[in-house]
C-alpha positions as CSV (number, residue, x, y, z in Angstrom):
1,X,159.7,58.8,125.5
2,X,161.2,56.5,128.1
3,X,164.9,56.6,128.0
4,X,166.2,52.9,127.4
5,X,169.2,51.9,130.0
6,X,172.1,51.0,128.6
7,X,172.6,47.4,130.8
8,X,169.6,45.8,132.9
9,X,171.5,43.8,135.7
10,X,168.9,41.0,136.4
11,X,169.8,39.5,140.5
12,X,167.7,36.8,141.5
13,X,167.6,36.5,145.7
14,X,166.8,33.7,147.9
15,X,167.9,33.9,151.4
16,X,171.1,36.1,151.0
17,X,170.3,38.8,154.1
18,X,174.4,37.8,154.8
19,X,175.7,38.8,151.3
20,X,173.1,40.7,149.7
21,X,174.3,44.4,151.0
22,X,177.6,44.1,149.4
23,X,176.2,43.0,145.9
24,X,174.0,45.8,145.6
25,X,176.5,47.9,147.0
26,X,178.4,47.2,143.8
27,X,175.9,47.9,141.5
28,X,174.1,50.8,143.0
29,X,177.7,52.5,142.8
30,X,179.0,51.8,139.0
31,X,180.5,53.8,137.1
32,X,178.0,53.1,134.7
33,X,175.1,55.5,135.9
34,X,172.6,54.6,133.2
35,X,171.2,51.0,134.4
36,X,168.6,49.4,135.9
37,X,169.0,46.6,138.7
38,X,166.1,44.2,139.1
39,X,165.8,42.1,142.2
40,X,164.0,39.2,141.8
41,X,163.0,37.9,145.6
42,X,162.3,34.3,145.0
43,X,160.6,33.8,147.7
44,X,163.4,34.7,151.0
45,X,162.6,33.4,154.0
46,X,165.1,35.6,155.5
47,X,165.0,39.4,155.8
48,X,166.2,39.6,152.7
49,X,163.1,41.3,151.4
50,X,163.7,44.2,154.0
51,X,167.5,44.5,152.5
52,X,165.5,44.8,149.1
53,X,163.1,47.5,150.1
54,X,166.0,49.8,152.1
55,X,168.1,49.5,148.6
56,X,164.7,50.8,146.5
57,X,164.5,53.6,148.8
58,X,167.8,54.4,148.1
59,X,168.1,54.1,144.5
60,X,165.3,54.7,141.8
61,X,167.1,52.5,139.7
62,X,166.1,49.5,141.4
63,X,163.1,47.6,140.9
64,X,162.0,44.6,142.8
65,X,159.5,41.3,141.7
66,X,158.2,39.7,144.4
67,X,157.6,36.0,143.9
68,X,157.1,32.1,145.5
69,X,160.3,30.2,145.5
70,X,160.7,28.3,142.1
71,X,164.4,28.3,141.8
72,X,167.5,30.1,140.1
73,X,166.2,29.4,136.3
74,X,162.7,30.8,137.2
75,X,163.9,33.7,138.6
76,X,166.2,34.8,136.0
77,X,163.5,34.3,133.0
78,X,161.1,36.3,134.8
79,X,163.8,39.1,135.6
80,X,164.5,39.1,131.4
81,X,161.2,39.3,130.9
82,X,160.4,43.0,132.1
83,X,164.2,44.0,131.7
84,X,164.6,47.2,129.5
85,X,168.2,47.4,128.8
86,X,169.9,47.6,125.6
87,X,172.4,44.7,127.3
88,X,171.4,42.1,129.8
89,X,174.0,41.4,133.2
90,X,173.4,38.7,135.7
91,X,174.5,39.0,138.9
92,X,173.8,36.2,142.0
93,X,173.4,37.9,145.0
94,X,176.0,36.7,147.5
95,X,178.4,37.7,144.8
96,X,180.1,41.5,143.6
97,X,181.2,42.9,140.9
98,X,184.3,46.1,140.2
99,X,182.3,49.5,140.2
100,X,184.1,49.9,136.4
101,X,182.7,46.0,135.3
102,X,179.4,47.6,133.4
103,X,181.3,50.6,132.2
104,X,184.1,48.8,130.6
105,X,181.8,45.7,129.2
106,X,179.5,47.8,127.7
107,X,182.0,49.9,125.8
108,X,184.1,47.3,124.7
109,X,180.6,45.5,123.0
110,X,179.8,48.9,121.5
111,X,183.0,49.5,120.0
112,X,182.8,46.5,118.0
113,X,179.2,46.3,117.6
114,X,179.3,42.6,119.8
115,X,176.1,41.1,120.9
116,X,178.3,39.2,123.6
117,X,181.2,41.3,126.3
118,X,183.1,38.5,128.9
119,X,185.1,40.2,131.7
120,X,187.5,38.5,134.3
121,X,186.2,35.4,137.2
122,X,187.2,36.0,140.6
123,X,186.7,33.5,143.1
124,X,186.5,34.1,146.5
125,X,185.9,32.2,149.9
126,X,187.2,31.5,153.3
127,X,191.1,32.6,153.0
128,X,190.7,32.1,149.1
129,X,191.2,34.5,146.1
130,X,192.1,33.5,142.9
131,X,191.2,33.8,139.3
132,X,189.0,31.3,137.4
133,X,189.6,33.5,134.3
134,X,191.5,36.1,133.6
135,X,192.1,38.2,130.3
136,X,195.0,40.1,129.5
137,X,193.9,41.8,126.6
138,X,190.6,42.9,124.7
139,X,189.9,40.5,121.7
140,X,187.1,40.0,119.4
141,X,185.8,36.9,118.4
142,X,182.8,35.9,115.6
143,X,183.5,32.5,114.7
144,X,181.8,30.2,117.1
145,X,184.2,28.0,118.0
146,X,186.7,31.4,119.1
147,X,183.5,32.2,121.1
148,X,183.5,29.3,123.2
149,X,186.9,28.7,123.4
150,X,187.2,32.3,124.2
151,X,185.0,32.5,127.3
152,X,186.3,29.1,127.8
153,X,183.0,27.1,127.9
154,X,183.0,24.3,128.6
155,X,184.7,24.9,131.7
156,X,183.5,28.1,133.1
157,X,179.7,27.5,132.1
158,X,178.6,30.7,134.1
159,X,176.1,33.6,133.0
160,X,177.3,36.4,135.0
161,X,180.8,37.8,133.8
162,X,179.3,38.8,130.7
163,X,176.5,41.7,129.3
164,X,174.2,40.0,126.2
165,X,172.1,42.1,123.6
166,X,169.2,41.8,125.0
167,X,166.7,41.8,121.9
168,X,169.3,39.2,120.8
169,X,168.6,37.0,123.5
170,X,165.4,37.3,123.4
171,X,165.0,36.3,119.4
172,X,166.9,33.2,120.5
173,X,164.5,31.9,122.7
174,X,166.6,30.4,124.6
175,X,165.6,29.9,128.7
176,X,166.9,28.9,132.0
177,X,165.3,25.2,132.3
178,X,162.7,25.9,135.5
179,X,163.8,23.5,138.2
180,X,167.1,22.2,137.8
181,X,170.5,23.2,139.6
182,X,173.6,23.8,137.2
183,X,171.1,25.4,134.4
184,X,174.2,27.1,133.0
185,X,176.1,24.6,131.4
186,X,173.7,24.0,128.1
187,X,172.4,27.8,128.5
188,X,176.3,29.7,127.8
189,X,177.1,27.1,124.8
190,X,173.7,27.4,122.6
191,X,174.0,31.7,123.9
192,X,177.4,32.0,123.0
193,X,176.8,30.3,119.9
194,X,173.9,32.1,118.4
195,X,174.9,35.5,119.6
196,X,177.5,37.6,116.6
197,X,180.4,38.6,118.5
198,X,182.2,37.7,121.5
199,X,184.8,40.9,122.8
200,X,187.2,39.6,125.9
201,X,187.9,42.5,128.6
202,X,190.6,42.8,131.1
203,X,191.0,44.7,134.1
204,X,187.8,44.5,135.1
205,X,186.3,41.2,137.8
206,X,183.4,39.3,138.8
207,X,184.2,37.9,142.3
208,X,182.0,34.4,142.7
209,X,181.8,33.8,146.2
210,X,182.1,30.1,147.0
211,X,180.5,29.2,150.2
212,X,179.6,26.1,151.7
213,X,175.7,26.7,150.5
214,X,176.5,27.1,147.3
215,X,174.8,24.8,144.5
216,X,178.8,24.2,143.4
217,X,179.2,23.1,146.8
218,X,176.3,21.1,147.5
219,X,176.6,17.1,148.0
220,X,172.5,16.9,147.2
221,X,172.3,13.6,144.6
222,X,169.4,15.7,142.8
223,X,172.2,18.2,142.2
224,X,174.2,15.6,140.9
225,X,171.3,13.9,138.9
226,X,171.0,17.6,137.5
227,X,174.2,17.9,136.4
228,X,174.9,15.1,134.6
229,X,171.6,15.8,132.9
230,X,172.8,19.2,131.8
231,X,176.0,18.0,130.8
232,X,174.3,15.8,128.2
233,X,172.0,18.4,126.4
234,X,175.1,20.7,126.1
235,X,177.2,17.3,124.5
236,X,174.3,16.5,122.6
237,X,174.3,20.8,121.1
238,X,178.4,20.6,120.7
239,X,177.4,17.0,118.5
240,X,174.0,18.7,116.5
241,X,176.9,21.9,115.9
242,X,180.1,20.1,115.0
243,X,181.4,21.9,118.3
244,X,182.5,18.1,119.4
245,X,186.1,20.0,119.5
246,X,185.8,22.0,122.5
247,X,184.5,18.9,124.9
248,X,188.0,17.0,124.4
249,X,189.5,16.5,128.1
250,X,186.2,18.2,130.0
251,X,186.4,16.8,133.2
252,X,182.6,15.8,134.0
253,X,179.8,15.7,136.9
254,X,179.9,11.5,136.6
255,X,182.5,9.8,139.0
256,X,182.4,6.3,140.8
257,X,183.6,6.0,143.9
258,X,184.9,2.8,145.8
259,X,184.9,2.8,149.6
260,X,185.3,1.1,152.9
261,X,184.0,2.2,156.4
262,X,182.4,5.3,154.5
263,X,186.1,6.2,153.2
264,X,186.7,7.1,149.5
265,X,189.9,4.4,148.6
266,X,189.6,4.5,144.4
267,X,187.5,7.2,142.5
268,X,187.1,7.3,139.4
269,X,186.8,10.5,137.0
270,X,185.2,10.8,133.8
271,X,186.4,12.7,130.8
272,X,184.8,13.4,127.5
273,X,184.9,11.4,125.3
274,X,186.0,8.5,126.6
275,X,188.8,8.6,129.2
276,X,188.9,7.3,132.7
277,X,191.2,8.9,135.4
278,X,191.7,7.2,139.1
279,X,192.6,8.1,142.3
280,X,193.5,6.6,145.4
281,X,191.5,8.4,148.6
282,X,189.9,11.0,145.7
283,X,193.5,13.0,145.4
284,X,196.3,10.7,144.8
285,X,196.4,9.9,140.7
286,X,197.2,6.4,140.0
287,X,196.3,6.3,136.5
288,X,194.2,6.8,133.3
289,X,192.3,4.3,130.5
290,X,191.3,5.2,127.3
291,X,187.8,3.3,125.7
292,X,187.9,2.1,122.5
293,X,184.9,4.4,120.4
């Protein structure tokens, strides 16, 4: 009888030659010994693929799907899809993780039988280290609006600080939507909501590295157009859920701008439900409106 990991750390990999070393450097070393690690190489142009196949010749652990590029979403469905784990970990791959993060999530989500374990967000870049979201102590949550609140969605709509029961997540059919950029924002609130149990854990990071290729970083108008279009299906959940609650003062994607020889002079910010912030040159506040519903 096949023995049945304990977490299945799904890493989807496009072009990350410069990053991907230290990722799997992370993993292959946790103090967690009983996992798998599957690479998903959407389709690298780089020598990313040669990083991939030095790593499974190291560590029998690993396993690799080979694929043409379709994108983030794609790659992480197909990585769930032949994962074996009891939980389910995401990890990008330009980003690392503390060698304890699977040993303490996974324990805290056994000991009180959650489907759902959220550990701190480290952000890192050029000169920059700080936390997105940081725990202090180990809390469990079951009512939904704890949940979210918890792993403070909607803010920090990412997948990867957290382990998820997999046969869980896979009863709630929920997927990455193929194709579009900032597929994370309606994915964590309709995840978190339908998974039982939600356990906080401290002392314990995922470090997101921010880099000037990142989708968070990109100026792309699809991205944008994206955005906003995943912003709406996760309003349109919250509405459908009577989770209206949490949205109160989330900053979003939409923003006008005002400008003159190419220079931003008034933007204006959007808050749900119905609040408009503005700035002179993007930075200076000057100001705020509220709509009438």
């Amino acid at each position: 009888m096949l023995n049945t990991p304990k977490v299945s750390i799904i890493v989807p990999v496009y072009n990350s030659e410069k990053y991907l070393e230290k990722c799997l450097d992370s993993l292959i070393n946790q103090t967690l010994n009983d996992i798998e690690i599957i690479c998903v190489n959407d389709g690298s142009k780089d020598s990313s693929a040669d990083v991939l196949k030095k790593y499974l010749e190291k560590d029998k652990r690993i396993k690799i799907i080979t694929k043409e590029n379709e994108g983030l979403s794609a790659a992480r469905n197909d990585g769930l899809k032949v994962a074996s784990g009891e939980y389910i970990g995401y990890v990008d791959s330009d980003d690392w993780v503390d060698l304890d993060f699977y040993e303490k999530l996974y324990n805290a989500a056994k000991k009180y039988n959650s489907e759902i374990a959220c550990a701190n967000i480290m952000r890192t870049g050029k000169n920059i280290e700080k936390h997105k979201l940081k725990y202090n102590e180990e809390n469990f949550y079951t009512d939904i609006k704890s949940k979210l609140k918890a792993a403070d969605i909607p803010h920090q709509n990412y997948v990867w600080n957290k382990i998820y029961n997999r046969k869980s997540l896979l009863n709630s059919d929920i997927q990455f939507l193929k194709g579009k950029a900032y597929e994370d924002i309606p994915w964590s609130i309709q995840v978190i909501s339908k998974l039982n149990g939600l356990v906080t854990v401290p002392d314990t990071n995922y470090y997101y590295r921010r880099t000037k290729n990142s989708i968070r970083s990109s100026k792309k108008k699809q991205n944008y157009l994206d955005c906003i279009e995943m912003e709406n299906i996760m309003i349109n959940f919250a509405k459908e859920n009577n989770l209206e609650e949490i949205l109160q003062d989330y900053k979003m994607a939409k923003r006008d701008r005002i400008k003159i020889f190419n220079i931003n002079i008034l933007k204006t910010f959007y808050y749900y439900p119905n609040i408009k912030k503005y700035s002179l040159f993007g930075l200076i506040p000057i100001g705020k409106t509220k709509n009438k519903s």
